[in-house]
C-alpha angles and dihedrals in degrees: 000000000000076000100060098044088049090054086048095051093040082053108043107125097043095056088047095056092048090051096048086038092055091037085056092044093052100048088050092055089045081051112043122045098199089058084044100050090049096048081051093051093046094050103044081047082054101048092034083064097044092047091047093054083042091057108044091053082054089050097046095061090029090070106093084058092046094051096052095048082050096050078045097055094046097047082062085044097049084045100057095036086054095039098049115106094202109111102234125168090241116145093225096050137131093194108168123012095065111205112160118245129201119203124209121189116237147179129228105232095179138346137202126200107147097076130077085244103043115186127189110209105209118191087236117102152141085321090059094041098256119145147162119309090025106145110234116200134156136218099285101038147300124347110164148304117259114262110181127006131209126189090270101013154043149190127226130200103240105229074234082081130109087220095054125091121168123191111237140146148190120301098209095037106028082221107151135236151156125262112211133151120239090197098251120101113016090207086049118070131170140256122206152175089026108144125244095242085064102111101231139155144158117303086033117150113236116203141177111271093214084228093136129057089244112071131028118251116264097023093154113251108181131283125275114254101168138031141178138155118252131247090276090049088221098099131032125243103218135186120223120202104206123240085213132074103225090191098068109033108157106155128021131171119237111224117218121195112213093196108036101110087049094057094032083058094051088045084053095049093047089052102052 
């Protein structure tokens, strides 16, 4: 404390001038507009900075947050675009047949793309309702379909898998095939058992058909880049380049199905 009054006495007639100095100041700025609207302008330049800077640390460690209540927000998106039953021209739709989806949010634990039967493991199971047969996309397209379930997990078959095959077709034409994997690219997957009347050619969409009980109709695949006709010359043999990158797969959405016992009983019925 005697330090502080020393510093104070040795320094008298400095701090006097800084105090009279900020009293004129002050009573310059109270006078003038101009000078007021120019100190307003300064400071609110100054906090906004600070606020900014402020902001964008909150943001940073606020991401993880911000990326569930978006994943959140586009499950209840996807639900009510798959479930709608107006006929849109909308590349993820399913317009006419409508079945009713339901859409869980999931992370991607661990993922596998360099083998010939690649599998995803999600952190959703039997506890969230999540069983056998369940579609699983992302954001940007399909990823794969739920193999085994465990109370808080499950697996799911990569569509970059031998033993996969999806049925799609071709946006501009409806014409049908079948999506399987030869092992090679994991960002390149095959089309086949389309039939060579189909009108395709490189730059085409390729969609889900909604022809299972699994997937919506029009959930986007990837776009064709190169085709050729088979040894037979009755089918193409079509590269698809994927929508999705399946190397770096974080959050997907898990499809259920609502009436897929329903229609797969009735299948059942038919067949026998």
């Amino acid at each position: 404390m005697q330090q502080i009054i020393n510093f104070i006495i040795r320094n008298k007639n400095f701090l006097l001038f800084v105090l009279l100095f900020g009293i004129a100041l002050i009573f310059t700025i109270q006078s003038h507009s101009y000078h007021k609207s120019k100190f307003v302008n300064s400071a609110n330049f100054l906090s906004g900075g600070v606020y900014n800077s402020v902001n964008n640390v909150s943001s940073y460690f606020n991401l993880k947050t911000q990326n569930e209540l978006l994943a959140a927000e586009n499950k209840r998106l996807n639900e009510l675009l798959f479930n709608t039953k107006i006929d849109t021209n909308a590349i993820v739709l399913d317009s006419t047949s409508g079945l009713n989806y339901k859409y869980t949010t999931a992370n991607v634990i661990r993922n596998s793309y360099n083998l010939s039967d690649n599998f995803l493991l999600i952190n959703k199971g039997i506890n969230d309702s999540i069983h056998q047969d369940f579609g699983v996309i992302s954001s940007l397209g399909l990823v794969g379909i739920i193999d085994n379930v465990s109370n808080n997990y499950a697996t799911v078959i990569s569509i970059l898998n031998s033993k996969s095959s999806i049925s799609v077709k071709l946006k501009k034409s409806g014409h049908i095939g079948s999506l399987t994997w030869n092992g090679n690219s994991p960002n390149i997957i095959q089309l086949t058992d389309v039939e060579k009347i189909a009108p395709v050619s490189e730059g085409d969409t390729i969609v889900t058909s909604g022809q299972s009980s699994i997937f919506p109709k029009n959930i986007p695949v990837g776009t064709v880049i190169n085709l050729k006709l088979d040894a037979t010359e009755n089918f193409y043999e079509i590269d698809v380049k994927l929508f999705n990158d399946m190397t770096n797969l974080e959050h997907v959405y898990i499809i259920e199905n609502t009436e897929k016992q329903e229609i797969e009983i009735l299948l059942e019925n038919t067949n026998e």
